[in-house]
Backbone bond lengths (Angstrom), bond angles and torsions (degrees), N, CA, C in turn:
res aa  C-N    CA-C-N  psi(-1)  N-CA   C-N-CA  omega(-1)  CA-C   N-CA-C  phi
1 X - - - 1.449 - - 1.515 111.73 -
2 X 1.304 127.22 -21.50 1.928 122.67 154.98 1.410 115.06 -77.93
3 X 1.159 99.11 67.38 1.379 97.73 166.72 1.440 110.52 -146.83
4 X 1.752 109.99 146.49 2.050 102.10 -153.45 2.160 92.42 -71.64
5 X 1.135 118.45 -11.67 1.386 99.40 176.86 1.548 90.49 -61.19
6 X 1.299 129.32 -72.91 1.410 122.25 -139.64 1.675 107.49 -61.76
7 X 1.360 95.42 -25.49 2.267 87.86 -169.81 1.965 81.79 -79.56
8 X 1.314 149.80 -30.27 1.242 141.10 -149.25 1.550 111.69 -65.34
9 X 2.211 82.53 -44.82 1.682 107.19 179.21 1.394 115.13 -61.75
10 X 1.194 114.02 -30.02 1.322 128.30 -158.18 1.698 110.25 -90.45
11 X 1.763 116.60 -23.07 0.807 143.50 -152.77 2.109 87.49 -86.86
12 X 1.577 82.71 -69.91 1.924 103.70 171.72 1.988 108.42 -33.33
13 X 1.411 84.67 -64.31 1.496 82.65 -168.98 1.796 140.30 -54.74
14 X 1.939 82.37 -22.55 1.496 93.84 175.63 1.254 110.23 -92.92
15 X 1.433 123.97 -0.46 1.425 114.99 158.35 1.540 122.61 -96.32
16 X 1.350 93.57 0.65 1.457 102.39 178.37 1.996 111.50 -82.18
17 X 1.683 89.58 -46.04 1.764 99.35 -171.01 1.751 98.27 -84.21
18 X 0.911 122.18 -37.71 2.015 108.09 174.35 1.119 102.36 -39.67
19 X 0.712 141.65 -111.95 1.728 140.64 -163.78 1.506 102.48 -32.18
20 X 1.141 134.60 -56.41 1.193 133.31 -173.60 2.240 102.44 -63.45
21 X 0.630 119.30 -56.65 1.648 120.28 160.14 1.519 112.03 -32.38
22 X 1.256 113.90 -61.66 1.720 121.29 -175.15 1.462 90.34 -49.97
23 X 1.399 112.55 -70.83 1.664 122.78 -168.51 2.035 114.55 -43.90
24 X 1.085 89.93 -37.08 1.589 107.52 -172.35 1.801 85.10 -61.39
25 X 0.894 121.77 -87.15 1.264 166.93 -137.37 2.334 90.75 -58.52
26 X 1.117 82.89 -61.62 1.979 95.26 160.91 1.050 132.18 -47.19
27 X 2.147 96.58 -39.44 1.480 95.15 -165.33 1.555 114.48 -112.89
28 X 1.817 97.25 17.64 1.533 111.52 168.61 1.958 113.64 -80.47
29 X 1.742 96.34 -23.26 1.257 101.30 -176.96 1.636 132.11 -51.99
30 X 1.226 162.43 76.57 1.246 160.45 179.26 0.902 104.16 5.98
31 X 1.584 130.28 -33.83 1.559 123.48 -142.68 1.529 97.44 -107.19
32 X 1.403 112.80 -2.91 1.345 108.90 -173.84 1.227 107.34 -86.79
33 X 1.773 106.42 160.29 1.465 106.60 175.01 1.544 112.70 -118.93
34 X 1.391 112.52 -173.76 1.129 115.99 -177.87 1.650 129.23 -70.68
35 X 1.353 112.74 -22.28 1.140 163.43 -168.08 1.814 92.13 -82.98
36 X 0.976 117.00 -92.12 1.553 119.29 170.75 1.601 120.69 -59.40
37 X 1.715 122.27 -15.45 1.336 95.76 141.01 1.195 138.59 -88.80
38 X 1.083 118.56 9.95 1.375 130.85 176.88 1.876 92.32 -87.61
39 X 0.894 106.35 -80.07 1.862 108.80 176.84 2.023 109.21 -23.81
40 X 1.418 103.99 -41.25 1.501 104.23 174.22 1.408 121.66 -80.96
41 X 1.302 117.76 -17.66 1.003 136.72 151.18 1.686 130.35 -33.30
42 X 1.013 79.77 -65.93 1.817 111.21 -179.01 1.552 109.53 -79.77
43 X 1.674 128.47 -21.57 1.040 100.53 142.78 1.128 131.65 -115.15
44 X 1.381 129.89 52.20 1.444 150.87 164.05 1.860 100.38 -92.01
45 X 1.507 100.83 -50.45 1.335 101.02 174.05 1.391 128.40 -45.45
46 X 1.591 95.17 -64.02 1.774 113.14 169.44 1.275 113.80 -37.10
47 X 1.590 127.16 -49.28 1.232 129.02 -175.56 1.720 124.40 -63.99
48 X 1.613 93.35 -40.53 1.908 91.43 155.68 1.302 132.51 -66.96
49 X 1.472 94.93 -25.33 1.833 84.24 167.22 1.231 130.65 -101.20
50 X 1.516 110.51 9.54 1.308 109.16 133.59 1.419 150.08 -103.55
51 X 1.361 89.02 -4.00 1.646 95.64 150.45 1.483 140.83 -56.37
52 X 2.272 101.42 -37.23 1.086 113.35 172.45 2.477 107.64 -58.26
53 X 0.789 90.20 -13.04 1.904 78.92 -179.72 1.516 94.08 -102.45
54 X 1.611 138.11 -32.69 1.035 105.83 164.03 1.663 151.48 -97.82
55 X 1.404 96.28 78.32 1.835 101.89 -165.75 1.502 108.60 -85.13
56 X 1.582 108.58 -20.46 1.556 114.22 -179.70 1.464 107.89 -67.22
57 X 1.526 121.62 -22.59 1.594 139.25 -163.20 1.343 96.18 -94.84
58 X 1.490 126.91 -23.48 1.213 125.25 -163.30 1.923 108.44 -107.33
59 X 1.748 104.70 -16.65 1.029 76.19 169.58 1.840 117.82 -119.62
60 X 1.210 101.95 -5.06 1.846 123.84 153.56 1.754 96.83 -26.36
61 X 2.054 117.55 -60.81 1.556 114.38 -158.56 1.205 89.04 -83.69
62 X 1.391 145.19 -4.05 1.458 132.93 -172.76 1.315 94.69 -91.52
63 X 1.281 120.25 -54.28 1.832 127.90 172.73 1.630 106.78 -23.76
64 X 1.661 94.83 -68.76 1.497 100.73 -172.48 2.089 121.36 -58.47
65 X 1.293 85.79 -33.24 1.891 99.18 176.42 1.553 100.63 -66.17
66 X 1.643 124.45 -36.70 0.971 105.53 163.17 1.335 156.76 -64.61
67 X 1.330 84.14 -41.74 1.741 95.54 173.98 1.616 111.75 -74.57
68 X 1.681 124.88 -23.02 0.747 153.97 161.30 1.842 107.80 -18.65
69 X 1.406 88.25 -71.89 1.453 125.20 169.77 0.979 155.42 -31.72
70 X 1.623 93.74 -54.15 1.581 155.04 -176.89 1.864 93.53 71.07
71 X 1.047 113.69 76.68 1.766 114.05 177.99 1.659 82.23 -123.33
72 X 1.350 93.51 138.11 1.731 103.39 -174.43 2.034 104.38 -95.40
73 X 0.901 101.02 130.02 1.907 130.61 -166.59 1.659 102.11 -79.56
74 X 1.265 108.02 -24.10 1.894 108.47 -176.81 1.631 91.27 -98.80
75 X 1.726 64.01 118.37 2.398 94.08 174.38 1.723 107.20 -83.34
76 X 1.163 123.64 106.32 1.437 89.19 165.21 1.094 135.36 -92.70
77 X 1.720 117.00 162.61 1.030 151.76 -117.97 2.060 107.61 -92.60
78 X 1.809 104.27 109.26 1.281 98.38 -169.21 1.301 95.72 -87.22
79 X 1.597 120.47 178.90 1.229 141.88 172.89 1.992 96.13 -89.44
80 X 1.416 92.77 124.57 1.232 113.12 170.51 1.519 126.81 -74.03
81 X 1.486 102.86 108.30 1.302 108.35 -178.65 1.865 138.93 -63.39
82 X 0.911 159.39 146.34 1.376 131.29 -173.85 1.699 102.15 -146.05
83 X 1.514 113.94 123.64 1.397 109.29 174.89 1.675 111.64 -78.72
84 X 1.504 102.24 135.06 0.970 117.83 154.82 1.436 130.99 -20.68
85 X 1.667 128.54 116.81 0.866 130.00 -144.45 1.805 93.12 -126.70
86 X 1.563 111.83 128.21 0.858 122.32 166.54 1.721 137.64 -117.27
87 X 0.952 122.54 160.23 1.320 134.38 -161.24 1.549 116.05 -39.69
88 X 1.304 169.60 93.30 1.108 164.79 -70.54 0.874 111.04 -17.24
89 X 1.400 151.33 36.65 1.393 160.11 155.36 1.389 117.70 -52.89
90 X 1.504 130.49 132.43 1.249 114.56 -165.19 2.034 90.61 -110.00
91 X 0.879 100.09 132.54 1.626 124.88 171.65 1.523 113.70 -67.12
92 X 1.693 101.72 71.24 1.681 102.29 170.02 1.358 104.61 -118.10
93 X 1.177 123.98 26.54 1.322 127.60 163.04 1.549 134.65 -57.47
94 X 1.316 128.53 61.39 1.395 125.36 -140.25 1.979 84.52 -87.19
95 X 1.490 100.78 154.67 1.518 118.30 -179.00 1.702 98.05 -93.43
96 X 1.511 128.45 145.36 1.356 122.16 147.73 1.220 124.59 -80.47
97 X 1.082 151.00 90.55 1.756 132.80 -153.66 1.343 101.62 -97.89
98 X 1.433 117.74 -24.10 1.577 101.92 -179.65 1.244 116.54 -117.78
99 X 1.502 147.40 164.30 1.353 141.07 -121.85 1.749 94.48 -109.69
100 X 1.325 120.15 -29.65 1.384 157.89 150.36 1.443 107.11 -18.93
101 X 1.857 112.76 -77.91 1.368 123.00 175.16 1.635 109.07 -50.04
102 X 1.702 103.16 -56.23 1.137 119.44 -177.94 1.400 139.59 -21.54
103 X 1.883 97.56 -68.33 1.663 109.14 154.08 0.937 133.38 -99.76
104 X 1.758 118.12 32.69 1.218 128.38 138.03 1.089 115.37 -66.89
105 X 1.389 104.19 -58.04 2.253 96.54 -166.48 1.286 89.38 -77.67
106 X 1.381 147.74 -65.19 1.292 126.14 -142.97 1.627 116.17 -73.57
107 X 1.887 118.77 -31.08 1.234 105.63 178.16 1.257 130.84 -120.85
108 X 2.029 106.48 -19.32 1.373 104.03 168.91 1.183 120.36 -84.26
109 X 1.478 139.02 -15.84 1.277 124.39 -157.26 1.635 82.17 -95.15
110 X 1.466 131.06 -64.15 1.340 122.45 -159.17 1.797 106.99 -51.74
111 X 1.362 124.97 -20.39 1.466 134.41 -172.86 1.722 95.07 -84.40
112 X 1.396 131.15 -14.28 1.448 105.00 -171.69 1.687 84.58 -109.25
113 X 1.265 118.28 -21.99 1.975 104.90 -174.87 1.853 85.54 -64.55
114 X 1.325 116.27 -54.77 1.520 106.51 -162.35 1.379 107.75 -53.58
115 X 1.324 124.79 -56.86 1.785 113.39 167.98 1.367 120.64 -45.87
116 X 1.234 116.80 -33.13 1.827 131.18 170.94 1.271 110.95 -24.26
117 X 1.403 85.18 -89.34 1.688 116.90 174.35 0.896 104.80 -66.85
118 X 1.709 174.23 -88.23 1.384 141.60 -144.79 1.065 121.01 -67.37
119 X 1.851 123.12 -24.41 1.398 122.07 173.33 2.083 101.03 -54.59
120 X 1.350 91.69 -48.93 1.521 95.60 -162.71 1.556 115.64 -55.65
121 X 1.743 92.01 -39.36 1.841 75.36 178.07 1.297 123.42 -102.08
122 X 1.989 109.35 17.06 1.492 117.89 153.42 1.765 114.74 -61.95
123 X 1.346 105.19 -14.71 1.280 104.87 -163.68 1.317 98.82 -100.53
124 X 1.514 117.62 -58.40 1.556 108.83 163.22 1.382 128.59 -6.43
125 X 1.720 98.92 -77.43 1.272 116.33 164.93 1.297 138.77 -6.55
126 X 1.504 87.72 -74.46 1.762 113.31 176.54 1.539 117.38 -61.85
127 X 1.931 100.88 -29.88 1.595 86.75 165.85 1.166 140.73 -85.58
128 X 1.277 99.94 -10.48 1.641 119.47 176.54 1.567 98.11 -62.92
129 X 1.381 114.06 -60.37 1.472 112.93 173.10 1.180 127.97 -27.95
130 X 1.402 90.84 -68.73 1.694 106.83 170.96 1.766 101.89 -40.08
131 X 1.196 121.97 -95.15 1.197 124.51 -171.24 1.629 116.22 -35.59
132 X 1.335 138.32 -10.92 1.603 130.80 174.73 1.876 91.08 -96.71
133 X 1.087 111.94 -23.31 1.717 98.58 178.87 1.272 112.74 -88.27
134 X 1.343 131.74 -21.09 1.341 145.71 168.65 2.229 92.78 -66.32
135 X 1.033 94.18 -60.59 1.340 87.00 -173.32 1.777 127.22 -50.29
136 X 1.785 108.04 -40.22 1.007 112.02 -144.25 1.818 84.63 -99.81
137 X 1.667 119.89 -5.13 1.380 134.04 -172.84 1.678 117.00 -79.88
138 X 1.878 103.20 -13.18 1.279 119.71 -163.14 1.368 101.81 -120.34
């Protein structure tokens, strides 16, 4: 658990569940409607997609939690792998060299499409709802 992946992940997630907590937390209320979870919805959404542009913001406060900490920030250094390259083969093989690029592509970006998309078709959902109780209310 000292290691800058785990405070980075940890860093992501609590900006991921705050908003998602507030929302939770609204849409336990009786008084809420369907109508306003859908509205809370939508800005839970908004907030991941702006999270996806800020990863430089996200890992600057992980930097600081680290050193913070004293959890040491120098990854060491793997041996770089390279696929086999064949004969008209086109060379889009890009390398990650720093730990930075790294758990960007492999865990934050695929972790905010997966919140993306289930927020979105939690919301779907709810309007479809909405709309058969609107229907069956008239």
């Amino acid at each position: 658990m000292e290691s800058f992946e785990f405070v980075i992940l940890m860093t992501i997630w609590e900006k991921v569940l705050k908003p998602l907590s507030v929302v939770s937390k609204i849409l336990q209320s009786p008084q809420t409607s369907l109508h306003q979870a859908v509205e809370y919805l939508q800005v839970c959404i908004e907030a991941i997609k702006k999270m996806r542009n800020s990863y430089e913001e996200l890992v600057s406060s992980a930097t600081e939690l680290c050193s913070k900490w004293g959890i040491s920030i120098i990854q060491e250094n793997k041996r770089k792998k390279f696929a086999k390259r064949q004969y008209d083969s086109i060379d889009n093989d890009k390398r990650l060299y720093t730990i930075e690029e790294n758990f960007r592509v492999s865990v934050f970006c695929p972790l905010l499409i997966l919140l993306y998309f289930n927020y979105k078709r939690v919301s779907k959902d709810l309007k479809q709802f909405q709309e058969i109780l609107t229907f069956y209310n008239h």
